[in-house]
N, C-alpha and C positions, 0 to 999 in steps of 0.2 A: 299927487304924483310921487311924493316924496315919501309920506306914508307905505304906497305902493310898493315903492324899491326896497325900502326899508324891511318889509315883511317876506320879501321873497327873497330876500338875503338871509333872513333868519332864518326860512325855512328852507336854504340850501343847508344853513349852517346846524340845522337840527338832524338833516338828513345826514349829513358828512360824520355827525358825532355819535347817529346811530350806526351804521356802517361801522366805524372805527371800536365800535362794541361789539359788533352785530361779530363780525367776519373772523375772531377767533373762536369765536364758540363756535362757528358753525362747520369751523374747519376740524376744532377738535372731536366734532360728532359724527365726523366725515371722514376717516381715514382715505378713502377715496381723493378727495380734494386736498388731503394732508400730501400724501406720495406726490401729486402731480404738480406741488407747490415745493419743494423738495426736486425732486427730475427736474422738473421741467422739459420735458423731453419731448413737449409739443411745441418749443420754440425751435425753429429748425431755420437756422442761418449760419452763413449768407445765404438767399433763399432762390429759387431758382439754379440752380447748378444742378447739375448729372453726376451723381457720385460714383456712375460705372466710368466715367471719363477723367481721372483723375488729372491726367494730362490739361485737360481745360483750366486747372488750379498751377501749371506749372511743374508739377513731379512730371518731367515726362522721360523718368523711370521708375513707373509705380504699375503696378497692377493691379487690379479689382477683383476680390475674390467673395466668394459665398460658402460659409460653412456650416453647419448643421450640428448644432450642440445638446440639440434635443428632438425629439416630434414633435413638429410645427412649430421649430423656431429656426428663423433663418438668419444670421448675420453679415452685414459688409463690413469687408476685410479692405485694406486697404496694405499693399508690402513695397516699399521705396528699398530700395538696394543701396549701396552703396554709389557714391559719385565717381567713384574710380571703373565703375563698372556702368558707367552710362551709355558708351558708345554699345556696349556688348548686349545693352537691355533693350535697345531699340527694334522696334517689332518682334519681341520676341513672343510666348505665351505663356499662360500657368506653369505649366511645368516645366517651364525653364526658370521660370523665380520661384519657383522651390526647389528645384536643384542647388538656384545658386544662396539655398541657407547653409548650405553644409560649403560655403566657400570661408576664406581664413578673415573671417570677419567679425566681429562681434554682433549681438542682436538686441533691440530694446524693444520689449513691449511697452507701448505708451498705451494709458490707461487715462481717458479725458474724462474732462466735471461735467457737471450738468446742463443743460442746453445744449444747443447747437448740433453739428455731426462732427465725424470726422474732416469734416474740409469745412472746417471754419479757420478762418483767417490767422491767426497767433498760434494754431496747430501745425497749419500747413507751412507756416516759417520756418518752426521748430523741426519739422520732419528735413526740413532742405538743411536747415544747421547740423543736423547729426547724420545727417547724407554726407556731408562735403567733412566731416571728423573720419568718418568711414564706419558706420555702422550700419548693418541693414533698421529698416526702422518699422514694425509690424504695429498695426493700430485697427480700430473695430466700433462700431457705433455696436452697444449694448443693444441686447431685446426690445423694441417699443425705439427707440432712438432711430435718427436717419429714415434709412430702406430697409435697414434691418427687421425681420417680422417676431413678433409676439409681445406678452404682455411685459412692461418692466415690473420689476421688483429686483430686493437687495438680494434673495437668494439667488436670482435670475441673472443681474448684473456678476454676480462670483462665479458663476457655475460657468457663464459664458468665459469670461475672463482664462480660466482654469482650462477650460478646451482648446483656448487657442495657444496658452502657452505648452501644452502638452502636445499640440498639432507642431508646435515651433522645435521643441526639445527633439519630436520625432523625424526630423530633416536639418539640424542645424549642428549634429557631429558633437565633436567637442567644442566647440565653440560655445564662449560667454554669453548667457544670458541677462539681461536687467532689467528690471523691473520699474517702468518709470509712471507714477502717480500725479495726477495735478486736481487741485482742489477737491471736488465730489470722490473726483478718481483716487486720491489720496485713500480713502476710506474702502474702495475697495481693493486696491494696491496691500494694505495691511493686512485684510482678513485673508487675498489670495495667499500673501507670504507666510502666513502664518498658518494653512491649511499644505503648505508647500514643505513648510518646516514640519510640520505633524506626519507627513508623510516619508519625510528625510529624501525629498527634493527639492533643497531650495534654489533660487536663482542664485546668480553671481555676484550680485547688489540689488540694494532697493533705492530707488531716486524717487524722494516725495517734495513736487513742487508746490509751496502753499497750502499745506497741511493743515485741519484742524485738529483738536481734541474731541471735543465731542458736542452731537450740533446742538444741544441748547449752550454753550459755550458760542459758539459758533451764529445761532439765532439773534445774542442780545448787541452784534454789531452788524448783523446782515443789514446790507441796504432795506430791503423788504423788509424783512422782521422787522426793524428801528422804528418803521411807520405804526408800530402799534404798540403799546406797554404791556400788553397780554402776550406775548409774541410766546416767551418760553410755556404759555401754557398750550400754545395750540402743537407744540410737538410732546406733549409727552407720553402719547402713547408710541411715538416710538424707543423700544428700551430692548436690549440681548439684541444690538444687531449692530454691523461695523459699521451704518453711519451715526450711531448712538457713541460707542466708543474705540474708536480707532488706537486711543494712548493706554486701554486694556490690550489691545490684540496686540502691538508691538511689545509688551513685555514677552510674548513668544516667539518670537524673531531671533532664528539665529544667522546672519549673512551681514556682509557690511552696508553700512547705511549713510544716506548722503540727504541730510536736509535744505533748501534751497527756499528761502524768503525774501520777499523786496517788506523792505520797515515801514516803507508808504500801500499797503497792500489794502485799498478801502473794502474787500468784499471778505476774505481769510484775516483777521488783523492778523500784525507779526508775532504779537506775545503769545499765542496760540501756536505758532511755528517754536519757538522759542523753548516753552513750556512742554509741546511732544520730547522734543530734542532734548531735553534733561528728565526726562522720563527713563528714554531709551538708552541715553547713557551712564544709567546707573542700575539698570536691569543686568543683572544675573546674563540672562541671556545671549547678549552682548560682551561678554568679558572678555571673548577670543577674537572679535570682529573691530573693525573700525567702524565710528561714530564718528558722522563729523557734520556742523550746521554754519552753512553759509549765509551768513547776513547779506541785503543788497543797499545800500544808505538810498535817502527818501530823494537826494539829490539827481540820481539815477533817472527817475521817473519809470521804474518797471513796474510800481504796480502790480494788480494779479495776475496781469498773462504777458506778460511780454519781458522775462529773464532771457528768455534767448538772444534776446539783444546784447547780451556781457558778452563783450571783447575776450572776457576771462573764464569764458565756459567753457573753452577747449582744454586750459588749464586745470579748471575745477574736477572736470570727468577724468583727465590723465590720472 
């Protein structure tokens, strides 16, 4: 019997150490399996919820929109108004929250990381936080994410991004636009601003929360990746694209920049946050704009998603 146990232990443990060989090569042969290890945009939580119901998450001043940034590609939109404007958003329709872009409000497009949708939990806090500051707050699960229909890719994730702040620019007057990034979204937050800048549209700031450099920087502390010592070779065919390197594309940046890290961040590490932030502030680019990078101490407990818990965020954005 003892024997017995002995050998099917070994050969759990032969199996485990093939797998643990097996599974970067065959990602790296795989671009297919590579992107959707990277997205992740087949994890869709919390799970069960109506993303046309926003209200069921508590905005219940949000409305649910659908825009069309290409043929056959559809995106949900998601537009929280201001808190000052709550009473006035109740049953109202589309076109009255786009009307009220063009009210004296400022506008963030928030730009989320990988997994989940738009109404995942630490998003939809963060939308009520900058509800109650008074921003309107416009956000969008990328192509292949949520409800949103078509394929994802890094082209596909910018392209989209790009039409809904040019959807935003075209109803929201003079009023401030920003630009805000978190993790995955980080990376595409830089190439949009920097495709904004080449066009001499840029936004009004860029807000990148937990930022990387670039993701084999970014792979050799990923929870995932760590599980394996191969980890930077199964991304390296990804190369010339902004989630390769995001701390290329902000030396093109010209607008003020506001970087945002918790020191305890186990999924983005800090020095990573750290490291863009003195990139960009020594870029050319930057000489007329404010630079500025907020540390969060480890005692905090913020972590990768939950800054919007600082008392001192209202402070930080003024």
């Amino acid at each position: 019997r003892r024997y017995g146990l002995w050998f099917r232990l070994r050969k759990l443990l032969l199996w485990l150490l093939g797998m643990y060989i097996a599974i970067p090569f065959l990602v790296k042969l795989c671009p297919a399996i590579q992107a959707k290890l990277v997205f992740l945009n087949f994890v869709r939580v919390p799970y069960f919820i109506d993303l046309k119901r926003p209200q069921d998450q508590g905005l219940n001043h949000t409305c649910n929109y659908y825009l069309q940034p290409e043929e056959d590609v559809t995106i949900g939109v998601w537009h929280t108004v201001p808190a000052a404007l709550w009473k006035n958003a109740r049953g109202k329709d589309q076109l009255w929250f786009e009307e009220a872009l063009g009210s004296s409000h400022p506008v963030i497009l928030y730009l989320h990381g990988n997994a989940g949708t738009r109404g995942g939990d630490h998003r939809v806090e963060l939308y009520k936080v900058l509800s109650s500051l008074g921003y309107h707050v416009v956000t969008f699960d990328y192509r292949g994410w949520g409800d949103s229909i078509g394929s994802p890719s890094e082209r596909g994730m910018t392209y989209d991004a790009l039409h809904v702040f040019d959807w935003i620019k075209a109803r929201s007057g003079d009023n401030p636009v920003y630009i805000w990034g978190h993790s995955l979204g980080t990376g595409v937050a830089t190439n949009l601003v920097r495709r904004l800048c080449e066009r001499e549209t840029p936004p009004d700031a860029l807000i990148l929360e937990s930022p990387f450099t670039n993701i084999r920087e970014e792979a050799r502390s990923h929870p995932f990746s760590v599980a394996t010592t191969l980890s930077v070779i199964t991304l390296a065919p990804f190369t010339e694209s902004f989630i390769e390197e995001p701390e290329h594309f902000v030396k093109y940046i010209s607008c003020s920049l506001l970087i945002l890290h918790a020191e305890d961040d186990p999924v983005v590490p800090f020095h990573l946050g750290k490291k863009l932030y003195n990139i960009a502030a020594t870029s050319r680019s930057f000489r007329d704009y404010k630079v500025q990078f907020v540390p969060f101490h480890t005692d905090l407990g913020y972590r990768h998603k939950y800054i919007y818990r600082s008392p001192e965020l209202p402070r930080i954005l003024r």
